[in-house]
C-alpha positions as CSV (number, residue, x, y, z in Angstrom):
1,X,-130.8,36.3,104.5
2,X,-130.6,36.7,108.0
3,X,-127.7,35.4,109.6
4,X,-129.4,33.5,112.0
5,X,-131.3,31.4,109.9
6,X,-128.3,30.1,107.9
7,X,-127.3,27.1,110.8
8,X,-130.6,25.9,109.4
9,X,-130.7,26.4,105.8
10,X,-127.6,25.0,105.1
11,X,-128.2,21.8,105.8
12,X,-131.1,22.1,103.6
13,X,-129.2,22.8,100.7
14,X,-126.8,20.5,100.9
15,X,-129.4,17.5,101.1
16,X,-131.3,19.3,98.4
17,X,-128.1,18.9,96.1
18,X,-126.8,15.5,97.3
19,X,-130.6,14.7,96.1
20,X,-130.9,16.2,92.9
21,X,-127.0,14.8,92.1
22,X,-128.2,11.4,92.9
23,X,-131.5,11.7,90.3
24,X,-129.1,13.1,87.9
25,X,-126.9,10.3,88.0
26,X,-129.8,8.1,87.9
27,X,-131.0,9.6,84.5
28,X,-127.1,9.6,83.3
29,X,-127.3,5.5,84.0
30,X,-130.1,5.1,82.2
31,X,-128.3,5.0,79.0
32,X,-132.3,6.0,76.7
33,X,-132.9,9.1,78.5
34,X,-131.2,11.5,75.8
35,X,-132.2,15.0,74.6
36,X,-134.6,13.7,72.7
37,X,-136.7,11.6,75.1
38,X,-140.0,12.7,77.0
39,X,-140.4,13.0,80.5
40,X,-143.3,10.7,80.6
41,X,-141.8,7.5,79.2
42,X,-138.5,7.9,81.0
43,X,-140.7,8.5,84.1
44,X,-142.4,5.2,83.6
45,X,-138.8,3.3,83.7
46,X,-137.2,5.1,86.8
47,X,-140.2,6.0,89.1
48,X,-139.3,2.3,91.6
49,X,-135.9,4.1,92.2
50,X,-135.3,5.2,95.5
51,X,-133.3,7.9,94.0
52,X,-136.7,8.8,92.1
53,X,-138.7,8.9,94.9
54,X,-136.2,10.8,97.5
55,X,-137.5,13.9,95.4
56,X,-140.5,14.7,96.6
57,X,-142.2,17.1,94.5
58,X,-142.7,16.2,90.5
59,X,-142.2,19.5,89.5
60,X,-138.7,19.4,90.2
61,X,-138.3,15.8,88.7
62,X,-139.3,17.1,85.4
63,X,-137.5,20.2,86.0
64,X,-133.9,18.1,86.5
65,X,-135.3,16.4,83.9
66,X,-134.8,19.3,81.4
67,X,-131.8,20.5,82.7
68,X,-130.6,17.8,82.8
69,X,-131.8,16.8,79.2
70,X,-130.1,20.9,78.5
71,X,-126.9,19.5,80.2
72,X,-126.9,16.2,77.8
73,X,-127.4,18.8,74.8
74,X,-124.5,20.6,76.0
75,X,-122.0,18.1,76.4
76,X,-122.9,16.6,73.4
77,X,-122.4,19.8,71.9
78,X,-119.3,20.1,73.8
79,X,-118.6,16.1,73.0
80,X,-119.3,17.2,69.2
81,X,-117.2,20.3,69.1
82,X,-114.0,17.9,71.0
83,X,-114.9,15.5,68.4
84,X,-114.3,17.9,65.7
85,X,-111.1,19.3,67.8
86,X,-110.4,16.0,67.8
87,X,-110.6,15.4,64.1
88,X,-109.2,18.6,63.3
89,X,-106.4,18.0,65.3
90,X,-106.0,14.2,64.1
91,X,-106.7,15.7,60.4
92,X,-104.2,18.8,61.3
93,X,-101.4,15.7,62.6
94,X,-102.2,13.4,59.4
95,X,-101.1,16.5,57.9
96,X,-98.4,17.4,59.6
97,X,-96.9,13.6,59.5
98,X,-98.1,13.3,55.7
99,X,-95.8,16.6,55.4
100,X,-93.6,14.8,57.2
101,X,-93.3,12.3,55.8
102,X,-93.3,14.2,52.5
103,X,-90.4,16.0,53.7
104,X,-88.3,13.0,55.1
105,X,-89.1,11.3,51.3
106,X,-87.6,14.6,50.2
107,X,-85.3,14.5,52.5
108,X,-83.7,11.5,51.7
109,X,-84.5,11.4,47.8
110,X,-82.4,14.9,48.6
111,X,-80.0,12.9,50.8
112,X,-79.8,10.2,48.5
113,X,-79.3,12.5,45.5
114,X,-76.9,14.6,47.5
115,X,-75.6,11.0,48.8
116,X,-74.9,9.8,44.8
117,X,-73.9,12.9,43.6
118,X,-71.5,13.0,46.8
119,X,-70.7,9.1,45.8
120,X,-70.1,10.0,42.2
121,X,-68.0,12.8,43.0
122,X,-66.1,10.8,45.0
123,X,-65.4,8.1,42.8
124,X,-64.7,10.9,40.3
125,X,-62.2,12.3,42.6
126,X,-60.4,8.8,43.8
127,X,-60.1,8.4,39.8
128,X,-58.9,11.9,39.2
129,X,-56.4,10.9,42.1
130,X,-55.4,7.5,40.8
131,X,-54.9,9.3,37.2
132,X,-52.8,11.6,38.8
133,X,-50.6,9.3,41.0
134,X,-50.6,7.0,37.8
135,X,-49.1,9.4,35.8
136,X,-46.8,10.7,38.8
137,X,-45.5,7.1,38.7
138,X,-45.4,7.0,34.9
139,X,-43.2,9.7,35.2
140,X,-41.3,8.7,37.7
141,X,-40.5,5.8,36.2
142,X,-39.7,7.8,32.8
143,X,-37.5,9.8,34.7
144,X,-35.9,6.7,36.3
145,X,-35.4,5.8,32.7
146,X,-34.2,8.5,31.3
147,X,-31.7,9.1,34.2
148,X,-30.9,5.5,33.6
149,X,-30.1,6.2,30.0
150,X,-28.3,9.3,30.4
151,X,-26.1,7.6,33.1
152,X,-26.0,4.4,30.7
153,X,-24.4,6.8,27.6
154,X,-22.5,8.6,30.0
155,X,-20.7,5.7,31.4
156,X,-20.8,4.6,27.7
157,X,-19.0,7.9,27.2
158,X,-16.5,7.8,29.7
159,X,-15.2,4.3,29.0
160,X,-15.2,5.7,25.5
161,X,-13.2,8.3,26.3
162,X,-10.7,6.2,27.9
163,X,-10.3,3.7,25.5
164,X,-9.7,6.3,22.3
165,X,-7.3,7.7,24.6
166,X,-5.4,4.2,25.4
167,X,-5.9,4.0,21.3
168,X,-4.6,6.9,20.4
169,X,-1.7,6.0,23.6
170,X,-1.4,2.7,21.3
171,X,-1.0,4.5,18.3
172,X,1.7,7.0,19.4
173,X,3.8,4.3,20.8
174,X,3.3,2.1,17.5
175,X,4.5,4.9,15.0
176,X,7.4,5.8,17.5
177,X,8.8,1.8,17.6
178,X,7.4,0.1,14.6
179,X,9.0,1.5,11.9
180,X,9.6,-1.5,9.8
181,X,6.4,-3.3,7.9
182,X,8.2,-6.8,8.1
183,X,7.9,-6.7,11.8
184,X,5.8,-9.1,13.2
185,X,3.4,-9.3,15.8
186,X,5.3,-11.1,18.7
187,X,8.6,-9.6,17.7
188,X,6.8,-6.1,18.0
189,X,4.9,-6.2,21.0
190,X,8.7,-7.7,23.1
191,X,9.7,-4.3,22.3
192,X,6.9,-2.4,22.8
193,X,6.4,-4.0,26.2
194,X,10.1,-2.5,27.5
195,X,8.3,0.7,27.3
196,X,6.5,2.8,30.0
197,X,3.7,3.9,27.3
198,X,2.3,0.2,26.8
199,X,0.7,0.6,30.3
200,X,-1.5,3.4,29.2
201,X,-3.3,1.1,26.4
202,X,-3.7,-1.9,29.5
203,X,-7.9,-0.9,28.7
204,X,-7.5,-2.5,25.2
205,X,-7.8,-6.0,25.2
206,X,-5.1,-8.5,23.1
207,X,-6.9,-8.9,19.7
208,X,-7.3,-5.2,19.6
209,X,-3.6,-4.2,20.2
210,X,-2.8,-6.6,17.5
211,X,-5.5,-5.1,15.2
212,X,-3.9,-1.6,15.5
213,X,-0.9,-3.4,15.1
214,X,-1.8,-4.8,11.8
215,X,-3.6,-1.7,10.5
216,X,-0.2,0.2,11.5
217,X,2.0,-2.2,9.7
218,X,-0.7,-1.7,6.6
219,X,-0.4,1.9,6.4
220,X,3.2,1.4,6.8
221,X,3.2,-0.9,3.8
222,X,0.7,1.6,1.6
223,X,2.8,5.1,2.5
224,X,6.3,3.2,1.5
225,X,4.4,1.6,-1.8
226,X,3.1,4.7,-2.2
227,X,6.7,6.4,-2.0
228,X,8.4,3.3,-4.4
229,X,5.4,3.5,-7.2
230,X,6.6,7.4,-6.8
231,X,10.1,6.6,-7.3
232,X,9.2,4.1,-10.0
233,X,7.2,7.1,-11.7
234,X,9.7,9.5,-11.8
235,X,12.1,7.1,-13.3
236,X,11.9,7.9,-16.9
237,X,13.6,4.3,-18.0
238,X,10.3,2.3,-16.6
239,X,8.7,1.7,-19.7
240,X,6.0,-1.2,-20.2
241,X,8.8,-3.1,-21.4
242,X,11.1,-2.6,-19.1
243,X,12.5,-5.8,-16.5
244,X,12.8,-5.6,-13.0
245,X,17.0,-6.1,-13.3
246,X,17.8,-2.9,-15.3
247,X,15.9,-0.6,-13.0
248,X,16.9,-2.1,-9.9
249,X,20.1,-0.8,-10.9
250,X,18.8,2.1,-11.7
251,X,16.9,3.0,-8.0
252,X,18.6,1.2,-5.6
253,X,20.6,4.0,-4.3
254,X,17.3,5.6,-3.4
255,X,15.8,5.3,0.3
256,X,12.4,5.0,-1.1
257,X,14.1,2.0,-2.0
258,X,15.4,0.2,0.8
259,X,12.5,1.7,3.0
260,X,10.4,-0.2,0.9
261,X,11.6,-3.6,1.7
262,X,14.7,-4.8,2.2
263,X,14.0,-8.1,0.2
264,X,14.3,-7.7,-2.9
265,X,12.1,-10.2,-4.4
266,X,9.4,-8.2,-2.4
267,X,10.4,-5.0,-4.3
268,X,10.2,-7.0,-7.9
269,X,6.6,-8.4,-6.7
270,X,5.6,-4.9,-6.7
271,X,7.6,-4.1,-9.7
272,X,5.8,-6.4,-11.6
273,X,2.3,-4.8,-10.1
274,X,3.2,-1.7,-10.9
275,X,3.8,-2.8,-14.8
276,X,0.3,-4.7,-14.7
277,X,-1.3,-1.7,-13.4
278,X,0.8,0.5,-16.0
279,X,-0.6,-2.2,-19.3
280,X,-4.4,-1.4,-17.7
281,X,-4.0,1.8,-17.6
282,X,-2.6,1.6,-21.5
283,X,-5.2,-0.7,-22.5
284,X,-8.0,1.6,-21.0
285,X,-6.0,5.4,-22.5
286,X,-6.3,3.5,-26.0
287,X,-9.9,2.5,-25.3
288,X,-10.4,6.1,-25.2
289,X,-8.3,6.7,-28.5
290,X,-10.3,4.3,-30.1
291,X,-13.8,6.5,-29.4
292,X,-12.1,9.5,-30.2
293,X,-11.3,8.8,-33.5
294,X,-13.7,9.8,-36.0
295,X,-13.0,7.2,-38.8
296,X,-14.1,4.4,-36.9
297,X,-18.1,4.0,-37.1
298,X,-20.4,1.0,-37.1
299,X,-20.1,0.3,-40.4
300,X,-16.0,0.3,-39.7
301,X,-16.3,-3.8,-39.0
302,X,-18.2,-4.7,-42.2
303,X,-15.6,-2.0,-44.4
304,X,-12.1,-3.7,-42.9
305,X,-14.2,-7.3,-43.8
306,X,-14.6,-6.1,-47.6
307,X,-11.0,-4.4,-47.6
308,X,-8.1,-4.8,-45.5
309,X,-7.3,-0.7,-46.7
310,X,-9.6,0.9,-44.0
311,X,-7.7,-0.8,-41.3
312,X,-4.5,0.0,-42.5
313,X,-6.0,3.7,-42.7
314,X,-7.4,3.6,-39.2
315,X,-4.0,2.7,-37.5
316,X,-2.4,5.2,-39.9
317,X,-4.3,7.9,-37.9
318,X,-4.0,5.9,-34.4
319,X,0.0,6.0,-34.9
320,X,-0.2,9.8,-34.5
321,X,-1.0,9.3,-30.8
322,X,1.1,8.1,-28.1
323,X,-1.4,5.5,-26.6
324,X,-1.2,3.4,-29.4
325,X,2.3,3.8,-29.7
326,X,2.9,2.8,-25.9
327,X,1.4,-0.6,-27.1
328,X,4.1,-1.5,-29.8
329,X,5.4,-3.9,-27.8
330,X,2.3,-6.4,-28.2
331,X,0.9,-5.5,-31.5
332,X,-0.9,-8.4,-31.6
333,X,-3.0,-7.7,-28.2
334,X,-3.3,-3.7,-29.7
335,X,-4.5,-5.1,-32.8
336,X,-7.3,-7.8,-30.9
337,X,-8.6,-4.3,-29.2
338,X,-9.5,-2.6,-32.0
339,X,-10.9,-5.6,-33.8
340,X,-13.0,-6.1,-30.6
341,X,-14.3,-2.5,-30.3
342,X,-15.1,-2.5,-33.9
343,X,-17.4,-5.9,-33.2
344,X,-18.7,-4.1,-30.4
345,X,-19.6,-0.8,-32.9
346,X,-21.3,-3.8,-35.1
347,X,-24.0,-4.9,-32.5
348,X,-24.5,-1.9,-31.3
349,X,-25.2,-0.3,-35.1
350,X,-26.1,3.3,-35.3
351,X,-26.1,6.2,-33.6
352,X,-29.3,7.1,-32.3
353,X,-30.9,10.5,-34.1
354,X,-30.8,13.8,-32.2
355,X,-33.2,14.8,-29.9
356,X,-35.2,18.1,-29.9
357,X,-32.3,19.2,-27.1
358,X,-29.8,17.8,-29.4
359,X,-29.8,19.8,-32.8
360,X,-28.0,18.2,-36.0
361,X,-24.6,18.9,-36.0
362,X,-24.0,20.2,-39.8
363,X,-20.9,20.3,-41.1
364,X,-19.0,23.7,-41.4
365,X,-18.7,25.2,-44.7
């Protein structure tokens, strides 16, 4: 095109475009012309439009018409295909929030699970802890208690300590002062006061001094019995018979003697004791006689009943030994004895027979 003509075509055009914009927009507003309606009817229902009539020539009505009906197929095409964008995208979005979601349910059914297991570990940890701490205090405490105990006994062992020694301080002094088992109490202890050793045994309370006291004074008393039943013993005179005057004489130049007591009706007391304990000893040595000697059986009772010959013949042989001798000077109570031991023969009857263990003793030929 020449470029001289162009100040006058180009006017042209533009009317010619504002024209066919404004029938375009006309058959947009009519809201029935679609792709599928014909030229003819539409025509019918726009032709009093000034917009309709500004286009001069049919031909290109129609030919809008179609492109424009072309332009409706396309942007519903277009329309169709954002649609289905549209919905895929919206579809592609449910998705992604139902995976989402999906994962946050996970997510937090994980959380949670991790959340209770880390709850549950916890809890099993704050036990383990208290278990532990218990037990630390348990021991603690067990310690406490056994350092308690130990420290207890060991005080217990110390003032132990120091009262045996303040005993055994009391005891020294005792056998060094009290020599005499007449002494009393309060006559003792003036003298034992005087000395220096009495302070040592200041732990020990009154009653107990006085105890070791009286234990003292009865040890005393046993060792110097002990040493007069000696003397008494070696003095071949004492005989079960024998009266405390005649062997008074015969002792009392003896210290056993006069450490024994020096009252002498104290010393025949025990004189007298010691014969007592002398006749039971007698009666019991001639118990013994009695068992030993053969001729006496069960039947012995019943055969000195029918003849007074077999008692006669049983003291015969019991005369041989000194234990019935010893006992001449009651007769009478020697006599009782064996009548009483042959009673006792009597209920008892025989012998029992000889075990398996026990083979028959048979005479020896």
């Amino acid at each position: 095109m020449s470029l001289s003509l162009c100040p006058i075509l180009c006017p042209l055009r533009n009317i010619l475009s504002q024209v066919k914009r404004e029938f375009l927009a006309l058959l947009r507003e009519r809201g029935e012309v679609d792709r599928h309606a014909r030229w003819g009817e539409v025509k019918k229902r726009i032709d009093s439009d000034p917009r309709y009539k500004a286009v001069e020539s049919s031909s290109a009505r129609e030919d809008w018409f179609r492109d424009f009906q072309k332009t409706l197929k396309e942007e519903r095409k277009r329309e169709r295909e954002r649609e289905r964008e549209k919905e895929r995208r919206e579809k592609e979005q449910r998705e992604r929030e139902k995976d989402s979601v999906a994962e946050d349910v996970n997510r937090e059914g994980s959380e949670d699970e991790n959340s209770e297991e880390e709850r549950e570990k916890e809890a099993r940890e704050r036990e383990r802890q208290a278990r532990m701490e218990a037990s630390l205090r348990e021991r603690e405490k067990e310690v406490q208690r056994t350092l308690a105990t130990h420290l207890r006994d060991r005080d217990k062992e110390r003032e132990q300590h120091k009262h045996d020694e303040a005993v055994q301080h009391f005891n020294a002094l005792l056998a060094d002062l009290v020599r005499n088992a007449d002494l009393a109490w309060r006559e003792a202890k003036r003298q034992l006061r005087k000395d220096h050793r009495w302070e040592s045994a200041e732990l020990l309370e009154r009653d107990e001094k006085e105890k070791l006291f009286n234990q003292h004074i009865e040890q005393l008393s046993k060792r110097k019995k002990e040493k007069f039943r000696e003397l008494l013993d070696e003095t071949a005179e004492v005989t079960l018979t024998s009266s405390w005057k005649e062997i008074k004489k015969l002792i009392k130049e003896d210290p056993r003697y006069s450490k024994f007591s020096s009252s002498d009706r104290k010393c025949e007391r025990e004189f007298k004791e010691y014969i007592k304990d002398k006749l039971v000893a007698a009666k019991a040595d001639f118990r013994e006689l009695l068992k030993e000697t053969k001729l006496i059986t069960h039947k012995s009772l019943k055969m000195v009943q029918e003849n007074e010959q077999h008692m006669r013949d049983i003291e015969d042989i019991l005369k041989k030994d000194r234990r019935y001798l010893i006992l001449d000077y009651i007769p009478e109570e020697r006599k009782k004895l064996i009548v009483t031991y042959l009673e006792d023969l009597d209920k008892r009857g025989p012998p029992p027979p000889p075990t398996a263990s026990e083979p028959t003793r048979r005479p020896a030929k």
